[in-house]
Backbone as a chain_set.jsonl record, in Angstrom:
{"seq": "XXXXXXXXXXXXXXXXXXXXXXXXXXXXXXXXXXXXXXXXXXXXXXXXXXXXXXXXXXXXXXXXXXXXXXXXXXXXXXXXXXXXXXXXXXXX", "coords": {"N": [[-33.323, -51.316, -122.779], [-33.571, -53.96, -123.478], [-31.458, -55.088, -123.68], [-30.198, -55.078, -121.562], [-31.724, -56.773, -119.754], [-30.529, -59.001, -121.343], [-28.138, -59.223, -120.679], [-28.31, -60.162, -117.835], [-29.462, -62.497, -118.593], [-26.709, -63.971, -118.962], [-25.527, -63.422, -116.689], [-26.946, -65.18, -114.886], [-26.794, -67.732, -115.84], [-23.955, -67.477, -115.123], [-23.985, -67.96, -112.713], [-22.473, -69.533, -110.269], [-19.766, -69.411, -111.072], [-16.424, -68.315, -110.166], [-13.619, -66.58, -110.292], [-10.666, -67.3, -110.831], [-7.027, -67.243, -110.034], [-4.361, -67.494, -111.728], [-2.072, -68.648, -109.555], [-4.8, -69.646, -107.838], [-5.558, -71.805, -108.992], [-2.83, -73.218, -109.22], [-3.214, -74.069, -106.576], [-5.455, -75.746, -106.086], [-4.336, -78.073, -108.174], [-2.062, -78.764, -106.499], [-3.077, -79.506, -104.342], [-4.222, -82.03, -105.262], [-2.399, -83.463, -106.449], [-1.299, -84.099, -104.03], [-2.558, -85.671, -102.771], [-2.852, -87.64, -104.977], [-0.549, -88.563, -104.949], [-0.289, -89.758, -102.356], [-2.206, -91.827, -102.203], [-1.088, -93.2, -103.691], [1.641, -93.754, -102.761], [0.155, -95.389, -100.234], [-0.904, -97.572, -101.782], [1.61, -98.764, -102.365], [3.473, -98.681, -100.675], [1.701, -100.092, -98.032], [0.029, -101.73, -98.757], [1.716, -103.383, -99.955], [2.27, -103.24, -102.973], [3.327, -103.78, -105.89], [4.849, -100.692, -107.623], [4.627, -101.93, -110.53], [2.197, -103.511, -110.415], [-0.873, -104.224, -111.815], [-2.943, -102.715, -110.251], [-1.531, -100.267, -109.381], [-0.511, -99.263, -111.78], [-2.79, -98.735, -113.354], [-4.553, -97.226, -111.391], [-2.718, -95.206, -111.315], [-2.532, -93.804, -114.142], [-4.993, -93.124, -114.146], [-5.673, -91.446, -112.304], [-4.118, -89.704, -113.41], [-4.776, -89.084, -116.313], [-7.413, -87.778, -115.306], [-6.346, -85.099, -113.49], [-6.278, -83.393, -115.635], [-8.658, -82.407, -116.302], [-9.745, -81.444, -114.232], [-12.024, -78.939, -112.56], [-10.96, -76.541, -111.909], [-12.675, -74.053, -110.851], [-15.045, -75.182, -110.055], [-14.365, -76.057, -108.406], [-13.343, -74.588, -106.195], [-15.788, -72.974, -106.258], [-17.19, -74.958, -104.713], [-15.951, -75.205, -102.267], [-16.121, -73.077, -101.377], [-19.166, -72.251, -101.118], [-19.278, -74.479, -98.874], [-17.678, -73.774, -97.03], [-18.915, -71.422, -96.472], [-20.87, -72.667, -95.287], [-20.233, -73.557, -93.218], [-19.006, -72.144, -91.679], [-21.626, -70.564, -91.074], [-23.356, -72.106, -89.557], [-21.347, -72.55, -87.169], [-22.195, -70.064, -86.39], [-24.875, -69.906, -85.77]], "CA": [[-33.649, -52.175, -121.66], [-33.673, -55.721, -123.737], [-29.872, -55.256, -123.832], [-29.883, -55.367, -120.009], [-32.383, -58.645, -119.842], [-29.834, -60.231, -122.554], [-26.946, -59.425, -119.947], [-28.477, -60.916, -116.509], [-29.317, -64.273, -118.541], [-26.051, -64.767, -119.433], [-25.112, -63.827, -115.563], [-27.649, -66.244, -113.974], [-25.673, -69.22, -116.182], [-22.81, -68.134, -114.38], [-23.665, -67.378, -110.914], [-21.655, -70.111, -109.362], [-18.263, -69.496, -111.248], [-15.309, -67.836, -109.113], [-12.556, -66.171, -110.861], [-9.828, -67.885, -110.186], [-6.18, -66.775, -110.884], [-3.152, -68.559, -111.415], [-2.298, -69.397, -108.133], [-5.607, -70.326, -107.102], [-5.393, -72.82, -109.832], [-1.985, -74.342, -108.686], [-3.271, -74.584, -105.053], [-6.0, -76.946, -106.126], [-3.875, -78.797, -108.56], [-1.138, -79.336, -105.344], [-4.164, -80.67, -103.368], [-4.754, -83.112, -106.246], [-1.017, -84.261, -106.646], [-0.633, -84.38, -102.832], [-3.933, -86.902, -102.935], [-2.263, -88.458, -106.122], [0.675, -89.22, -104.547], [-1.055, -90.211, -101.183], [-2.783, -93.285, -102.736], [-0.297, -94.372, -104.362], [2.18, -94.4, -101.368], [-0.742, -96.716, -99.698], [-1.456, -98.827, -102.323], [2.716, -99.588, -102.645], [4.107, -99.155, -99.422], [0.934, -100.464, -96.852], [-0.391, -102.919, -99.338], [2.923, -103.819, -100.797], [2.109, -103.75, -104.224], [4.662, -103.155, -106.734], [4.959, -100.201, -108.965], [3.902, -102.443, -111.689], [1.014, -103.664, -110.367], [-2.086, -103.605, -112.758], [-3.843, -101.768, -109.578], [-0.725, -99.044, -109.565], [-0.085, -98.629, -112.973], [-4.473, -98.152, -113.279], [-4.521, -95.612, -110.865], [-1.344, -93.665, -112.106], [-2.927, -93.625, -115.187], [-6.151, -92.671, -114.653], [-5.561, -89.691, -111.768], [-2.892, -88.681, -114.405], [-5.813, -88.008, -117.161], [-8.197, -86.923, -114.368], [-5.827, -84.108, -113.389], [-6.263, -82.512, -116.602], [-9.672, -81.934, -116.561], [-10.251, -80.524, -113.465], [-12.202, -77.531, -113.161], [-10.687, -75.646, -110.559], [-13.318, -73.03, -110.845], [-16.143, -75.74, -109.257], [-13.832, -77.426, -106.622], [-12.927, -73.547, -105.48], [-17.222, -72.789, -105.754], [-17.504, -75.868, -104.145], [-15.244, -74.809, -100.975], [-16.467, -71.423, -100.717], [-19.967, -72.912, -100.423], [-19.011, -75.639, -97.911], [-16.909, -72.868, -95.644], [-19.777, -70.452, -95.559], [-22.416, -73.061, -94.608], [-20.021, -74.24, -91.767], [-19.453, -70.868, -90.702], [-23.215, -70.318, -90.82], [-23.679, -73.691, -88.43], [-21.191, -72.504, -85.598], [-22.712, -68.681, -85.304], [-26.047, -70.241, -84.942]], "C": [[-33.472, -53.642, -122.012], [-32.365, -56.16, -123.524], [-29.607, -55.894, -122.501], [-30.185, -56.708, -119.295], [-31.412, -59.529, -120.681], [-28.253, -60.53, -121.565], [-26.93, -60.28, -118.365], [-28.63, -62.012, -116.831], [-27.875, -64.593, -118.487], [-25.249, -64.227, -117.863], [-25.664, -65.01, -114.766], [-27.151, -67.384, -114.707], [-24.323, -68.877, -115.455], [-22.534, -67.467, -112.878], [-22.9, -67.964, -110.077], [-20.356, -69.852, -109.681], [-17.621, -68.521, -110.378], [-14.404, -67.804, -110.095], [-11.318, -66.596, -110.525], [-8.338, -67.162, -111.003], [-5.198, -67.968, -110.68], [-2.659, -69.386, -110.176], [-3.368, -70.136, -107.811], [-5.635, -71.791, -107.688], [-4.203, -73.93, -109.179], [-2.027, -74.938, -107.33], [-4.19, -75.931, -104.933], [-5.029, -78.167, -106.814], [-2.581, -79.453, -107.477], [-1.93, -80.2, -104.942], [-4.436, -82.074, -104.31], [-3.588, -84.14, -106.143], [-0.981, -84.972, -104.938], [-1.901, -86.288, -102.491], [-3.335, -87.886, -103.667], [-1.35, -89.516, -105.378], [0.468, -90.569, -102.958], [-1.524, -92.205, -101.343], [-1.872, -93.849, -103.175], [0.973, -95.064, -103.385], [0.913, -95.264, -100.553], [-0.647, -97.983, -100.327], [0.437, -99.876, -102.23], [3.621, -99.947, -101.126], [2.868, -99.817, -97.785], [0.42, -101.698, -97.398], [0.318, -103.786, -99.949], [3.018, -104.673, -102.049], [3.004, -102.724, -104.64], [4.539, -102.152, -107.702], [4.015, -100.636, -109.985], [3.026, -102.979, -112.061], [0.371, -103.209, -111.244], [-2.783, -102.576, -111.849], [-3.303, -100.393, -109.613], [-0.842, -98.652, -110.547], [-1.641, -98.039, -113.48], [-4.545, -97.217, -112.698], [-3.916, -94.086, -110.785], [-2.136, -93.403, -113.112], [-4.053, -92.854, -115.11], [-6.434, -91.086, -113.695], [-4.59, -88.698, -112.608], [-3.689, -87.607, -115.294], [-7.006, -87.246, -116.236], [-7.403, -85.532, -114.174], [-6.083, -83.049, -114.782], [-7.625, -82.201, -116.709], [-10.177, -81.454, -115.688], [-10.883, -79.72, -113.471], [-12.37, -77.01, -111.546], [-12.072, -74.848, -110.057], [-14.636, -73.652, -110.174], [-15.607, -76.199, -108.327], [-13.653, -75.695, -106.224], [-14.706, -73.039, -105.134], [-17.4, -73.521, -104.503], [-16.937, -75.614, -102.52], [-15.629, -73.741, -100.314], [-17.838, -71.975, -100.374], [-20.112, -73.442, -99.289], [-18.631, -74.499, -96.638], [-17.945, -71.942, -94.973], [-20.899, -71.487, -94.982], [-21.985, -73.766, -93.378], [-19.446, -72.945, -91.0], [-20.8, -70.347, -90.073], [-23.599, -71.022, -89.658], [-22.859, -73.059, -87.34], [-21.46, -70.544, -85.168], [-23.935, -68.873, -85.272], [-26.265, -70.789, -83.871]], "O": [[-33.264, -54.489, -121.143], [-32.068, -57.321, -123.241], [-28.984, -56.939, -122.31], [-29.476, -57.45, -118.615], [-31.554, -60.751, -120.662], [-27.509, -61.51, -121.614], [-25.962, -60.838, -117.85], [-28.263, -62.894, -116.054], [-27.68, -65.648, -117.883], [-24.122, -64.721, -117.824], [-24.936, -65.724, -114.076], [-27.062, -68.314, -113.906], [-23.572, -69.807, -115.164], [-21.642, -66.892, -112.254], [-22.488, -67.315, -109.116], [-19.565, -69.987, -108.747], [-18.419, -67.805, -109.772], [-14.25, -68.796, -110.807], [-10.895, -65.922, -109.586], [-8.356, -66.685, -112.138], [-5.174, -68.929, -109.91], [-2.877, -70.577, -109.951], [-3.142, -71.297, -107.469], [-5.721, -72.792, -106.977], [-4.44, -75.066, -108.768], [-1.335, -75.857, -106.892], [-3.996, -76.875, -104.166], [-4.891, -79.191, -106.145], [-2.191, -80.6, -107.694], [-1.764, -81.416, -105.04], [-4.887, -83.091, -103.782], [-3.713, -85.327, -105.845], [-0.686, -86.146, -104.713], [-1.77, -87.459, -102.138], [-3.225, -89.001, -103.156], [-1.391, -90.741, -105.261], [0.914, -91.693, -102.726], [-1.22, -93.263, -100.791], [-1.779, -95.073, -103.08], [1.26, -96.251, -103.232], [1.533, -96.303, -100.323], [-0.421, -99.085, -99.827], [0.572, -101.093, -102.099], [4.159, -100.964, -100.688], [3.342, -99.906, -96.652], [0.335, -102.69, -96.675], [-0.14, -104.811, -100.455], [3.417, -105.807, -102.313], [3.353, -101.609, -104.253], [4.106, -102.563, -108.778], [2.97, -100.076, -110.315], [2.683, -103.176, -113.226], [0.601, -102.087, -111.696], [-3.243, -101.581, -112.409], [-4.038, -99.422, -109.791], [-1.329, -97.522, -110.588], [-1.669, -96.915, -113.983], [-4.619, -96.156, -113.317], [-4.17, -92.912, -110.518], [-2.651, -92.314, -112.856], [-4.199, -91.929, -115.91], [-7.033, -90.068, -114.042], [-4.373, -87.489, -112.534], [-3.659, -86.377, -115.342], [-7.414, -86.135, -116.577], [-7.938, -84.654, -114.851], [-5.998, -81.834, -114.604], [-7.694, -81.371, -117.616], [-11.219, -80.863, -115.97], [-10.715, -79.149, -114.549], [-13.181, -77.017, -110.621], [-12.487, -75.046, -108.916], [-15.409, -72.82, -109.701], [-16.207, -76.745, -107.401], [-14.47, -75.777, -105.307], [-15.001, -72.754, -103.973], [-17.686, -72.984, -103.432], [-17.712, -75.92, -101.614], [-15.554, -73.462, -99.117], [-17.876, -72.276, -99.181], [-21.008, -73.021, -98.558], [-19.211, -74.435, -95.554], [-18.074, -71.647, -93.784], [-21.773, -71.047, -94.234], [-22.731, -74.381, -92.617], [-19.491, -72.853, -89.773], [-21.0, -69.874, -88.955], [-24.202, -70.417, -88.771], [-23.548, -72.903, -86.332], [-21.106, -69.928, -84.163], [-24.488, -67.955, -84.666], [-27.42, -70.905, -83.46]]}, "num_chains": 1, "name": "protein.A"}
């Protein structure tokens, strides 16, 4: 029986994770790039700053190392959360 108590702690640390597979992975990382890219078309073509701007070349830089640390596996919790509690809201 202790075996069984030693196996639900180490589920209740990971009740929020979501299995994610390959795909699900590259669908967030699209959403990221498409964002990426997003800002940066603003900042160069609406604000008409150059490429080489310190503000461009800062924000390339730093959504560049952001992208790598992502963790798909809480932005995909994070959605499934969000979807059921706005499904919940329009069948009440």
């Amino acid at each position: 029986m202790e075996d069984d108590d030693e196996d639900d702690d180490g589920d209740d640390e990971n009740y929020n994770e979501v299995n994610i597979s390959f795909h699900d992975r590259e669908v967030v990382l699209a959403g990221y790039e498409f964002c990426h890219k997003e800002a940066l078309r603003f900042l160069v073509e609406e604000e008409h700053l150059g490429p080489e701007h310190p503000a461009v070349r800062e924000l390339t830089a730093h959504l560049s190392s952001q992208r790598n640390t992502i963790d798909c596996s809480q932005v995909l919790t994070n959605y499934l959360l969000l979807s059921s509690h706005s499904a919940d809201s329009i069948n009440v």
